[in-house]
FIZA-763871 format. One record per residue (C-alpha): residue number from 0; residue in three letters; x, y, z. Coordinates in steps of 0.5 Angstrom, whole numbers. Last residue first. Layout:
BEGIN
<NUM,ALA,<X,Y,Z>>;
...
This chain:
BEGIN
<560,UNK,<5,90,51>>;
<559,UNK,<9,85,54>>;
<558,UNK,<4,80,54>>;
<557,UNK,<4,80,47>>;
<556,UNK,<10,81,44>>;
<555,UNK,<13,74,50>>;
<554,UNK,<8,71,46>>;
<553,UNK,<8,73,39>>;
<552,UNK,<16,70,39>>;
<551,UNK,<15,65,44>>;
<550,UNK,<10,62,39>>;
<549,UNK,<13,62,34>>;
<548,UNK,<20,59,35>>;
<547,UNK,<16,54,39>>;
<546,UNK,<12,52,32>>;
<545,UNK,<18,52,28>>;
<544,UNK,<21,47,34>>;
<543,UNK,<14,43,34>>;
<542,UNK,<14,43,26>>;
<541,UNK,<21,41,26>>;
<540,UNK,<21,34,31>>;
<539,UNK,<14,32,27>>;
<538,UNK,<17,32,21>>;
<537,UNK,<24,28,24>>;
<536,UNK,<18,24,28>>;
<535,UNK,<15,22,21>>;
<534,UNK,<21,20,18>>;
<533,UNK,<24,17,23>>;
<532,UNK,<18,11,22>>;
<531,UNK,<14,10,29>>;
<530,UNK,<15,6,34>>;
<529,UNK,<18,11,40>>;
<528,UNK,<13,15,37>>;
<527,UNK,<7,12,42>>;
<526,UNK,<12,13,48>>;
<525,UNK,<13,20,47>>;
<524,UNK,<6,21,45>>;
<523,UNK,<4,19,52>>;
<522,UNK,<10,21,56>>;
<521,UNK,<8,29,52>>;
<520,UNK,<1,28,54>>;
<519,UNK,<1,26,61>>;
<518,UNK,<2,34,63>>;
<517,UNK,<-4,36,58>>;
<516,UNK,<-9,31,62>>;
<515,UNK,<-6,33,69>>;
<514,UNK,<-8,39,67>>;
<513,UNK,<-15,38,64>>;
<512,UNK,<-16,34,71>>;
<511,UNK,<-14,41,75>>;
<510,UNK,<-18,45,71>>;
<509,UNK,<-15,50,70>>;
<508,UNK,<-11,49,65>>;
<507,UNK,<-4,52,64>>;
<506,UNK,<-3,58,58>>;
<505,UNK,<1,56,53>>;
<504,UNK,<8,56,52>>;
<503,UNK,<11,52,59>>;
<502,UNK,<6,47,54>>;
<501,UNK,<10,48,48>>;
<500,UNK,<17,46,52>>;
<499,UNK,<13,41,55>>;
<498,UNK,<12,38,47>>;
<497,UNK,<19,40,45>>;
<496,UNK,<21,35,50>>;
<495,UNK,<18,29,47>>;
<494,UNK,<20,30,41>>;
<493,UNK,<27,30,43>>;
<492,UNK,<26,23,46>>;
<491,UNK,<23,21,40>>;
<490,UNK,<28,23,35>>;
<489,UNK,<34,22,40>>;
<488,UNK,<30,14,41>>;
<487,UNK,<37,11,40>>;
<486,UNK,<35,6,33>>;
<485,UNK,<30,11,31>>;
<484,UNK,<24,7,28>>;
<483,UNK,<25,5,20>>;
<482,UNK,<22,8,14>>;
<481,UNK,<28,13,15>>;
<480,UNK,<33,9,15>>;
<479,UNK,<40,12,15>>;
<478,UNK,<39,16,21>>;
<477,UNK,<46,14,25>>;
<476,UNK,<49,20,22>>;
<475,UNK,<45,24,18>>;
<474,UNK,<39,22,13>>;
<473,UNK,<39,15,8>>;
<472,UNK,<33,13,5>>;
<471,UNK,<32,5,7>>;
<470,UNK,<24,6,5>>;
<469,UNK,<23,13,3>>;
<468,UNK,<22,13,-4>>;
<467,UNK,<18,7,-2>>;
<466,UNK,<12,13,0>>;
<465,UNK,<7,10,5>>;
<464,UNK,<9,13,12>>;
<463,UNK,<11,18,10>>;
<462,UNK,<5,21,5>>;
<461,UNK,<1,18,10>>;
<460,UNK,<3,23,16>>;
<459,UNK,<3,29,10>>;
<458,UNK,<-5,27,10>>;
<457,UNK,<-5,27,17>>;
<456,UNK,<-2,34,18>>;
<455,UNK,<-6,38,12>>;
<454,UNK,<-13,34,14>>;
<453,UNK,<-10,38,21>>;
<452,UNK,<-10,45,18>>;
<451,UNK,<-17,48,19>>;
<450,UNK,<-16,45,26>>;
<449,UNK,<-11,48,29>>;
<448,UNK,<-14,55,26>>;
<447,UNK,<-20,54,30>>;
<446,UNK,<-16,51,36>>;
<445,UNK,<-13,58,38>>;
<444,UNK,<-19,64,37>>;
<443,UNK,<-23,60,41>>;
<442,UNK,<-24,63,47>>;
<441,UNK,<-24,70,42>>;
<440,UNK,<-21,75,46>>;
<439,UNK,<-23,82,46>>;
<438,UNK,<-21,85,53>>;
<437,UNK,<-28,87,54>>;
<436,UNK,<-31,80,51>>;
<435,UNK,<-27,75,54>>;
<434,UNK,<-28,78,61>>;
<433,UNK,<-36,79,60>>;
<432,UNK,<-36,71,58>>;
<431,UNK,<-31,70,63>>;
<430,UNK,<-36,73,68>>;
<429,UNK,<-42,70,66>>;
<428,UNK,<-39,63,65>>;
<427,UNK,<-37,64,73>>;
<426,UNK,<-44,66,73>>;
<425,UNK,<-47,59,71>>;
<424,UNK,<-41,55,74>>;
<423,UNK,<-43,57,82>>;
<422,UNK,<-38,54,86>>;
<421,UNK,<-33,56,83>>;
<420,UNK,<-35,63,83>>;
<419,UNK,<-29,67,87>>;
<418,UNK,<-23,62,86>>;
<417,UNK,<-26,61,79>>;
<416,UNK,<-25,69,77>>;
<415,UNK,<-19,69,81>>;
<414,UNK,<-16,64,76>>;
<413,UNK,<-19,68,70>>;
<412,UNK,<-16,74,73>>;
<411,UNK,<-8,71,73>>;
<410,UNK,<-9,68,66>>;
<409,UNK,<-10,74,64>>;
<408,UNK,<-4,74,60>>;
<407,UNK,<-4,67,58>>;
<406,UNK,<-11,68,54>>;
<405,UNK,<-7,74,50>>;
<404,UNK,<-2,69,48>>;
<403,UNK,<-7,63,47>>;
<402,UNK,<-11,68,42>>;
<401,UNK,<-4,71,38>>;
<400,UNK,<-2,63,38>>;
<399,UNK,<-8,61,34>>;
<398,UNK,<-7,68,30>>;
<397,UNK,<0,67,28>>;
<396,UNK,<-2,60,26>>;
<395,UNK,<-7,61,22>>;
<394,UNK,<-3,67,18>>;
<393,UNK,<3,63,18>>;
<392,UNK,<0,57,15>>;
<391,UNK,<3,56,9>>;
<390,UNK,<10,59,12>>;
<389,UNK,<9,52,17>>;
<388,UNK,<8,48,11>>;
<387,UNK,<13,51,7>>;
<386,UNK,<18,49,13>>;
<385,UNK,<15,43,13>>;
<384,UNK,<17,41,6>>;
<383,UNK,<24,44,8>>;
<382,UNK,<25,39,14>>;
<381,UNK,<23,33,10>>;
<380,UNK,<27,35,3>>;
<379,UNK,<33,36,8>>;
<378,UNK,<31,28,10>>;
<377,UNK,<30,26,4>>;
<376,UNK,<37,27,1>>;
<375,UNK,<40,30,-5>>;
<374,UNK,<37,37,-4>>;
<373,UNK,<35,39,-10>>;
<372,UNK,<31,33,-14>>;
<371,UNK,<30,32,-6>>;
<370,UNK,<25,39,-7>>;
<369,UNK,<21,36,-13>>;
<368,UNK,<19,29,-9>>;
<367,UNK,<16,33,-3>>;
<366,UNK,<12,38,-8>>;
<365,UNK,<9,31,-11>>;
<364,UNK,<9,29,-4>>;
<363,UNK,<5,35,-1>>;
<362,UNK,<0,35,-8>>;
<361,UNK,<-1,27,-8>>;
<360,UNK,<-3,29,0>>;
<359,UNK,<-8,33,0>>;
<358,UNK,<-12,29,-6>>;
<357,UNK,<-11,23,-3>>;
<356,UNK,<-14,25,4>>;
<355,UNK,<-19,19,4>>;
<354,UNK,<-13,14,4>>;
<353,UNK,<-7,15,2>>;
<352,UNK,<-6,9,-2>>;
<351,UNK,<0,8,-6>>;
<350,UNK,<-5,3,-10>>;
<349,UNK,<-8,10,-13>>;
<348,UNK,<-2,11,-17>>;
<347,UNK,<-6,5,-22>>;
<346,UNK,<-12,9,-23>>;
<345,UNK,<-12,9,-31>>;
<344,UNK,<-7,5,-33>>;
<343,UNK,<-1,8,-37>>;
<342,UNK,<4,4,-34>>;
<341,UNK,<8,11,-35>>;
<340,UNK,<4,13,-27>>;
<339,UNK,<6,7,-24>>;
<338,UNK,<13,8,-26>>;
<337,UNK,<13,16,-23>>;
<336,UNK,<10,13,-16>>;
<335,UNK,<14,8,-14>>;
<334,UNK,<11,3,-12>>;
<333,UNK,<16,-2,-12>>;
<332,UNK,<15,-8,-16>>;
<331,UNK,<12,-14,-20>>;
<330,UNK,<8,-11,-26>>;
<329,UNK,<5,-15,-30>>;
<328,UNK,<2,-16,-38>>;
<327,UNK,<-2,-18,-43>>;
<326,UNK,<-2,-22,-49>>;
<325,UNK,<-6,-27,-53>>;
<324,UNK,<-4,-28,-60>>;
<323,UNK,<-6,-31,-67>>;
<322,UNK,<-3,-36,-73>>;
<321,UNK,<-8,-39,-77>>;
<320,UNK,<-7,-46,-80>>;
<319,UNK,<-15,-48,-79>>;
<318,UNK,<-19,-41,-77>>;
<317,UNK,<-17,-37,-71>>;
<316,UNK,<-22,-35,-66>>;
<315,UNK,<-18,-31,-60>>;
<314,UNK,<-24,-31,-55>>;
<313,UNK,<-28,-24,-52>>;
<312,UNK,<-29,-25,-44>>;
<311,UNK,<-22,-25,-42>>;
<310,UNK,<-20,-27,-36>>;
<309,UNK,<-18,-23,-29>>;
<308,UNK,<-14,-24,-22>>;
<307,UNK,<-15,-26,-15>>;
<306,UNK,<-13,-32,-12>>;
<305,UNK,<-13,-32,-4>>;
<304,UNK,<-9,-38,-2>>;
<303,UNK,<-11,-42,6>>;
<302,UNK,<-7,-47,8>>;
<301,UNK,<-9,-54,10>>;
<300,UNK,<-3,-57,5>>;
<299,UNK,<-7,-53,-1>>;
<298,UNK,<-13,-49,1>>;
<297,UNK,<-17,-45,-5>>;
<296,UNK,<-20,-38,-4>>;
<295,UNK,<-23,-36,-11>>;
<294,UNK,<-22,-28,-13>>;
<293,UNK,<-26,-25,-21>>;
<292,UNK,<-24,-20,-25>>;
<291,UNK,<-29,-22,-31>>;
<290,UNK,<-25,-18,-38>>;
<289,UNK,<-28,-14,-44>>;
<288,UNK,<-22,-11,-48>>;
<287,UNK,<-20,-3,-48>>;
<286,UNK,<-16,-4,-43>>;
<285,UNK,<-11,-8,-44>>;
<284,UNK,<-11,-13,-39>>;
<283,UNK,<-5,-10,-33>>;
<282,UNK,<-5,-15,-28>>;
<281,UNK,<-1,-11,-22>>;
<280,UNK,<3,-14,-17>>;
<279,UNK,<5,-8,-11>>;
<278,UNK,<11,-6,-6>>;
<277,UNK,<12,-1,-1>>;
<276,UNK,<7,-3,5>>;
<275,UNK,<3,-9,2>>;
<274,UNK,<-2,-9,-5>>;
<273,UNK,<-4,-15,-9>>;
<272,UNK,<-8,-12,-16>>;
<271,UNK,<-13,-13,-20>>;
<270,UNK,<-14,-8,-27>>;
<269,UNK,<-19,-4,-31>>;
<268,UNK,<-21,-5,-39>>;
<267,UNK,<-29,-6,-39>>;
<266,UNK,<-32,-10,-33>>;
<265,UNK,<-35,-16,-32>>;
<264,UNK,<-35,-17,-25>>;
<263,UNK,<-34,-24,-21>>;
<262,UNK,<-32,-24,-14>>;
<261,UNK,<-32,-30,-10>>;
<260,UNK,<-35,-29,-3>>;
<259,UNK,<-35,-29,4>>;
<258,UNK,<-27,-31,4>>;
<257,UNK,<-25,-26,-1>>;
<256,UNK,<-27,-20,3>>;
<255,UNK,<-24,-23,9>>;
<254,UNK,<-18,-23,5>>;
<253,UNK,<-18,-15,3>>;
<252,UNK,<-22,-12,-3>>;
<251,UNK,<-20,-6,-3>>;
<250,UNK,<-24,-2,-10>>;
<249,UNK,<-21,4,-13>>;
<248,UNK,<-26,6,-19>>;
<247,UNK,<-33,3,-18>>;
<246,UNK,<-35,5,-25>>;
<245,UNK,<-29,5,-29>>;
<244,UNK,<-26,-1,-25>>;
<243,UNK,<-20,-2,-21>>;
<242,UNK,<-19,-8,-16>>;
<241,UNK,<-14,-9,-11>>;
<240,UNK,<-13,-15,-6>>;
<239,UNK,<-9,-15,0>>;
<238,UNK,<-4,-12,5>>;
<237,UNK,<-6,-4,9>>;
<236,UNK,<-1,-1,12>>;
<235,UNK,<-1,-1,19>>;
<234,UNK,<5,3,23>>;
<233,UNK,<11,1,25>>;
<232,UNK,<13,-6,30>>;
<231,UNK,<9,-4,35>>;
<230,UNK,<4,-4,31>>;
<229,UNK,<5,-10,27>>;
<228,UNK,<9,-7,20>>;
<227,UNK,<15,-11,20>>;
<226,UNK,<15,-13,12>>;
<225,UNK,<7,-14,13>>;
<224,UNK,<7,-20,18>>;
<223,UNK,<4,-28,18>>;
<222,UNK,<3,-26,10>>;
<221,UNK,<-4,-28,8>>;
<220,UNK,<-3,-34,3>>;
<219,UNK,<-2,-32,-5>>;
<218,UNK,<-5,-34,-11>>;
<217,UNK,<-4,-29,-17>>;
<216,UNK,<-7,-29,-23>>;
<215,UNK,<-8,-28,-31>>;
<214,UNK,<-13,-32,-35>>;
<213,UNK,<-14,-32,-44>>;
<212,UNK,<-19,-34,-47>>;
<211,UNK,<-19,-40,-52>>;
<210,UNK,<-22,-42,-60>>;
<209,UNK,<-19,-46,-65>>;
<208,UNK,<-20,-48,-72>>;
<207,UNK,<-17,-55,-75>>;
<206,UNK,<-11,-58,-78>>;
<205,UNK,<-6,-54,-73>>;
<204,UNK,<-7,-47,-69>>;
<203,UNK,<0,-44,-69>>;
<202,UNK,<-2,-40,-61>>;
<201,UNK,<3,-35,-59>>;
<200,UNK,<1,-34,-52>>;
<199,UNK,<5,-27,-50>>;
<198,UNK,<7,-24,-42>>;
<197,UNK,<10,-18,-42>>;
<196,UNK,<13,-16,-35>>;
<195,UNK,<14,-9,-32>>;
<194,UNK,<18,-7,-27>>;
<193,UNK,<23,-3,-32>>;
<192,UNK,<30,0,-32>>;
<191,UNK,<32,-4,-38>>;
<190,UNK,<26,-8,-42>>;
<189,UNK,<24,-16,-41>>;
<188,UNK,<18,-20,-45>>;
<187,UNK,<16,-27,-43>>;
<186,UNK,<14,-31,-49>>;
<185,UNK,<9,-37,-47>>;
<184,UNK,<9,-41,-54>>;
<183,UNK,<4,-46,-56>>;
<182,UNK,<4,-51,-62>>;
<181,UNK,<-3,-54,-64>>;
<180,UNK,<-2,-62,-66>>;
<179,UNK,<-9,-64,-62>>;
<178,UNK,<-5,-66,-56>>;
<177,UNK,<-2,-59,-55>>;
<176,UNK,<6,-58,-57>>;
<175,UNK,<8,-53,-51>>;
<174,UNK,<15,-48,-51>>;
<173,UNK,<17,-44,-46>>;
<172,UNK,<20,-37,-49>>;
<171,UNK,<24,-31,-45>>;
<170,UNK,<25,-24,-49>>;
<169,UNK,<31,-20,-46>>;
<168,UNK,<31,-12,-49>>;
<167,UNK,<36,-6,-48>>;
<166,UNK,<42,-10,-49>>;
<165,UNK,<49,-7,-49>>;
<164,UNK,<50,-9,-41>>;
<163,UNK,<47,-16,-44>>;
<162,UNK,<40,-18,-40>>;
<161,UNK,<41,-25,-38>>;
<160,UNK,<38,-32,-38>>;
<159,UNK,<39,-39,-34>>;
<158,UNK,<35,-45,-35>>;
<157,UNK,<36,-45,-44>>;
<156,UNK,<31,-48,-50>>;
<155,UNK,<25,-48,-45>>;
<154,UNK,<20,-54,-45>>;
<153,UNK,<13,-53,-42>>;
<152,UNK,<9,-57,-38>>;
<151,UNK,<1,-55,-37>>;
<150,UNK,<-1,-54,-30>>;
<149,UNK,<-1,-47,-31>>;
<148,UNK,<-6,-48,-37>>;
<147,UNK,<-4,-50,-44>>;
<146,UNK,<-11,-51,-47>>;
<145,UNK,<-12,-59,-50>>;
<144,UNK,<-19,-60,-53>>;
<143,UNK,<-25,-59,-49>>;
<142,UNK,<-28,-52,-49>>;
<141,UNK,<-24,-47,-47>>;
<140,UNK,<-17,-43,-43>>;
<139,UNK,<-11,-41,-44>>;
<138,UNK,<-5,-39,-38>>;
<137,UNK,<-2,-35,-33>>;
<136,UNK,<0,-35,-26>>;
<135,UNK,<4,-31,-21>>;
<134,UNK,<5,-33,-14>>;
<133,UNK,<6,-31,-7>>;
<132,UNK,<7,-37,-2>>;
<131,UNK,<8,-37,5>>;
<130,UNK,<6,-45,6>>;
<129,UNK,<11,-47,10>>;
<128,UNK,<17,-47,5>>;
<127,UNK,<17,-41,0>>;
<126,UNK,<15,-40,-7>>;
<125,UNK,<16,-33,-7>>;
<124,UNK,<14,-26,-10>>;
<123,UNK,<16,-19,-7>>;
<122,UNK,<23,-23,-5>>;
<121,UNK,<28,-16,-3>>;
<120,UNK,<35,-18,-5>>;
<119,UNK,<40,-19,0>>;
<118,UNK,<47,-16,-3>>;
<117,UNK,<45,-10,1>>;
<116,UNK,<44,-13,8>>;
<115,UNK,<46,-8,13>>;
<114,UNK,<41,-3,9>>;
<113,UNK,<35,-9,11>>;
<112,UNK,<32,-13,5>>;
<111,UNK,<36,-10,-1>>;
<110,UNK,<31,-6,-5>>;
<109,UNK,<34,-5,-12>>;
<108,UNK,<36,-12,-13>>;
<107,UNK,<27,-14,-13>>;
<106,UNK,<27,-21,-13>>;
<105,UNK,<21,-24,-16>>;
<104,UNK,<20,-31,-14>>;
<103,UNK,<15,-37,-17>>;
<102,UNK,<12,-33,-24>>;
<101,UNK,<9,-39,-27>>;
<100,UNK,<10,-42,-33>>;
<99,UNK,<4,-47,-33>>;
<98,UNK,<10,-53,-31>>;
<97,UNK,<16,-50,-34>>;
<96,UNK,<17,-45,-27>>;
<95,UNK,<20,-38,-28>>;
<94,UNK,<24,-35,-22>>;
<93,UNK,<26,-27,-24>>;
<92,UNK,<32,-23,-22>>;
<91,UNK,<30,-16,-23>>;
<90,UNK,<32,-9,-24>>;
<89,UNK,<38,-10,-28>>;
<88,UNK,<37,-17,-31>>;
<87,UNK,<36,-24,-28>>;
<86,UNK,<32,-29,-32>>;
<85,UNK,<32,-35,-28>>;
<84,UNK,<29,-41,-31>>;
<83,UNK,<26,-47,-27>>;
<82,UNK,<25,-54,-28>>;
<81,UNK,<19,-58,-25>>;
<80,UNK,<17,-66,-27>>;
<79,UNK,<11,-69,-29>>;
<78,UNK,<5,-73,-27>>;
<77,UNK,<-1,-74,-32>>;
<76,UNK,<-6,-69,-32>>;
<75,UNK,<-12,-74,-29>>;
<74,UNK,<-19,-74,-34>>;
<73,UNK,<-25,-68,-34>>;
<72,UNK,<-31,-72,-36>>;
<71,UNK,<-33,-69,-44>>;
<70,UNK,<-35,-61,-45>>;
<69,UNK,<-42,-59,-43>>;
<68,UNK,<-40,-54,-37>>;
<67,UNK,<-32,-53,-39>>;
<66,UNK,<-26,-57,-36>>;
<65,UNK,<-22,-58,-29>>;
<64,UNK,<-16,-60,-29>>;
<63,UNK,<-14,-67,-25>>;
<62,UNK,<-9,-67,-20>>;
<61,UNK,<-2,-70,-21>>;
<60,UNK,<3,-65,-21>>;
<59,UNK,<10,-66,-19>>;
<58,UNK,<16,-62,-18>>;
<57,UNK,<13,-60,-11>>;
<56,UNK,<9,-53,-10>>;
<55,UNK,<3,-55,-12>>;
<54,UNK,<-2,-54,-18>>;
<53,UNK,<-7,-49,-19>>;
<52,UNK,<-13,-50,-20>>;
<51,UNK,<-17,-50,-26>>;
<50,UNK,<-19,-42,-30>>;
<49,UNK,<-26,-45,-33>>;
<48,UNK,<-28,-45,-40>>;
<47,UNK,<-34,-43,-44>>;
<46,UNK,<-34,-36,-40>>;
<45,UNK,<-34,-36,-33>>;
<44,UNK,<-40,-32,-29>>;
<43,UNK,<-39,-36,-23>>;
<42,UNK,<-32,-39,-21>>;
<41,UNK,<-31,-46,-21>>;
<40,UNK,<-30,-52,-17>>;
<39,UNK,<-26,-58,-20>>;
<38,UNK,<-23,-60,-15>>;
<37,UNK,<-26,-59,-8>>;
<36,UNK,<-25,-52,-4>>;
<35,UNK,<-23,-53,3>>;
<34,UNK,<-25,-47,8>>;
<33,UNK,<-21,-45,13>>;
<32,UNK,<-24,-39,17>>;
<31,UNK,<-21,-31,16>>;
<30,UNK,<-18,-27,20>>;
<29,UNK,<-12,-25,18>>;
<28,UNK,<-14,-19,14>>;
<27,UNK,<-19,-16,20>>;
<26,UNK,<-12,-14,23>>;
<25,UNK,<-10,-9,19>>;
<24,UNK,<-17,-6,19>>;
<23,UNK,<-16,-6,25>>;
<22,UNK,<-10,-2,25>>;
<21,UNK,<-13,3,20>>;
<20,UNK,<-18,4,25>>;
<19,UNK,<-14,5,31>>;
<18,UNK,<-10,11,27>>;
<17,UNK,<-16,14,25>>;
<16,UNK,<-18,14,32>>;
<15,UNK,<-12,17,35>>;
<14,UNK,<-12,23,30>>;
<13,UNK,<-20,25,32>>;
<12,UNK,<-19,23,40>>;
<11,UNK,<-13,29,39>>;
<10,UNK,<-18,33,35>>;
<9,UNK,<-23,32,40>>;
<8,UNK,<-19,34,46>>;
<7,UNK,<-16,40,43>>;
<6,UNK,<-24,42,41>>;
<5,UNK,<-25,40,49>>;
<4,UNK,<-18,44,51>>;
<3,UNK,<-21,51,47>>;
<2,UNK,<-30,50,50>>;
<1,UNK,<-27,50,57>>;
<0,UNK,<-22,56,56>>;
């Protein structure tokens, strides 16, 4: 009995530790020091050219552009002004800047901030006031000469596009006419039903030949909350940079990561990306060609912005009067897991991040995600889900509720066993050992099989948590949010009371510190649940009262044999 509430005890440390420890690391991202970077610093490993700093948020940019090492003393951009153009189509409202052609807010108009706001758009990408900014930005780079970067003043045609009804296809140019009589063309490409964004620099070159790189990034400053995840706000998930890699794969790294040091990797294909709960920025270079994904810390207005992002490692070359393209594309949206996957790069599924227990959970949301084709409404498909889970493990179950059963039923003999050998522990062991063995009784018999399926039960916790498809998901009643805590507390407080009714299940404690322990629990967990998202207390709701149906079935059998 003593060996069973210790490995119960475990599995519960086991579950708390694993949540403190995603929490911690939560936090470690908003711990970086302020450091101040000076005008022309570069990223180590850079091709011939250098990817300058950005320009600030006002209309005007007069700072000087930094250029490659050998090339002529780097002169003052002249100031110009800022326009924007919006280009709105199914999916997305987009916020494009002439100065550089920077992304500056992206609308997502499918995913309203709150259910009680559906006509206000969540903001993934923004320029805001106050130092929150996350942006996207592009642009070319090489030795001297004049390269459009996203300093650069483009000249756009029209403020205001649209994708038609009838249209399954919207392409924006911005035009730039460099000093040396090369002619640029910024083309931001937008499909129907599509997150992603193409991005094409088409280059005239004029009288002589012409050689650049190309860079992508994005610059953000650390949000002061994750959509609402503070810990008692939600649960932690994590924010910051990705980067992917044919030899090191999936990869965080986090702003303090970026804090300690720049990255510069050259790599083959791979991609970089910023992550938060739901939502999710990708760079996607082509991934045949040789590219550095790099990451620099920068202070603009006495903040801190983390870039991280790629540059090509091989150069368009184009000889005097030739024509050439450098393009590569973004995806700015949510993470839902069929549109990552027709992004067609490697790993890119892995940015809905479940942890060391992916391969667990991607099957138990693919068999989640087929069951709400069929019935219409996650929170049916949650319940049934783990109705399987619990047929699934029926075997297990049966067995661990069986030993508890038979453990109740003589639980009169073993407390008289401690009332005549409690003082004397070695032989109180003997004779609960001689007791366990006559009547066939395994002391451990109930913790073993709950603890082959707990990887099951963490994994199905991370695939609530972290599935978009479940975000402002409607269930019954005043449920109709899922990602988000039950406003009333029912589920909570109905959690709660499933938990006492299990233990009137099973057999008590002992030990009177044991009891006291598995009397607080219940009020503990209640408490801790009162934050959590529906969606994980209606599963955890279900498998409590599946599991007292079981448990009240095998053991009134039991004990009554």
């Amino acid at each position: 009995m003593e060996i069973q509430r210790f490995i119960l005890l475990a599995g519960l440390a086991l579950v708390l530790l694993l949540l403190s420890q995603a929490w911690f690391e939560f936090e470690a991202g908003y711990e970086a020091a302020t450091v101040t970077s000076a005008p022309g610093t570069t990223v180590s490993g850079l091709p011939p050219g250098e990817v300058p700093e950005a320009p600030p948020v006002e209309a005007a940019v007069s700072d000087t552009v930094p250029t490659a090492p050998g090339a002529p003393a780097a002169v003052a951009a002249p100031a110009v002004t800022e326009d924007t153009v919006t280009v709105t189509t199914d999916l997305l409202r987009v916020t494009i800047s002439t100065v550089g052609g920077d992304i500056r807010r992206v609308a997502l108009l499918d995913y309203p901030v709150s259910v009680d706001t559906p006509d206000d758009p969540f903001l993934l990408l923004r320029d805001g006031a106050g130092g929150d900014r996350y942006i996207a930005q592009s642009g070319l780079i090489g030795r001297g000469g004049d390269y459009p970067n996203h300093r650069t003043r483009y000249a756009a045609a029209a403020a205001d596009y649209r994708l038609g009804d009838a249209d399954d296809a919207l392409e924006v140019p911005l035009v730039y006419t460099a000093t040396d009589g090369v002619r640029h063309t910024k083309v931001f490409s937008f499909r129907r039903d599509s997150y992603r964004i193409g991005i094409t620099h088409r280059i005239a070159a004029a009288a002589a030949p012409w050689e650049g790189f190309l860079y992508a990034q994005f610059r953000r400053t650390p949000p002061e909350d994750d959509g609402g995840l503070g810990f008692f706000g939600g649960l932690p998930s994590y924010t910051g940079g990705v980067i992917y890699t044919e030899e090191e794969r999936y990869e965080k790294v986090d702003f303090a990561d970026m804090q300690s040091a720049d990255l510069a990797r050259d790599v083959t294909g791979g991609w970089a990306a910023m992550l938060q709960h739901y939502f999710v920025g990708a760079w996607l270079p082509p991934p045949d060609g040789r590219h550095q994904l790099y990451s620099k810390v920068l202070t603009s207005g006495g903040a801190n912005e983390y870039t991280l992002g790629y540059k090509t490692l091989t150069p368009l070359r184009l000889s005097a009067g030739g024509e050439g393209v450098l393009g590569t594309a973004v995806f700015i949206g949510p993470k839902e897991q069929a549109r990552l996957r027709a992004q067609g790069a490697e790993g890119l599924l892995l940015t809905v991040d479940y942890g060391w227990l992916t391969p667990v959970a991607s099957p138990l949301f693919w068999v989640l995600e087929r069951i709400h084709r069929l019935s219409g409404n996650w929170g049916y498909a949650i319940i049934l889900l783990t109705l399987l889970i619990k047929l699934l493990f029926f075997p297990l179950s049966a067995a661990s509720y069986k030993s508890m059963a038979r453990m109740k039923k003589f639980q009169p003999r073993l407390k008289t066993l401690r009332e005549r050998y409690g003082d004397d522990k070695q032989k109180l062991n003997q004779e609960m050992m001689q007791l366990y063995k006559k009547e066939k009784i395994n002391p451990l018999g109930g913790c073993l099989p709950i603890l082959v399926q707990i990887p099951v039960f963490i994994a199905l916790y991370w695939v609530l948590l972290e599935s978009v498809e479940l975000r402002q998901a409607d269930f019954i009643w005043w449920l109709d949010d899922l990602s988000l805590p039950d406003p009333y507390y029912v589920l909570p407080l109905l959690m709660g009371g499933s938990m006492v009714a299990q233990q009137f299940l099973n057999p008590a404690p002992l030990d009177p510190m044991q009891k006291n322990i598995m009397m607080a629990m219940p009020v503990v967990f209640t408490v801790l649940f009162l934050w959590f998202p529906a969606g994980l207390v209606l599963y955890w709701v279900v498998n409590n009262i599946l599991s007292i149906a079981q448990q009240w079935y095998i053991t009134r059998k039991i004990v009554g044999e």
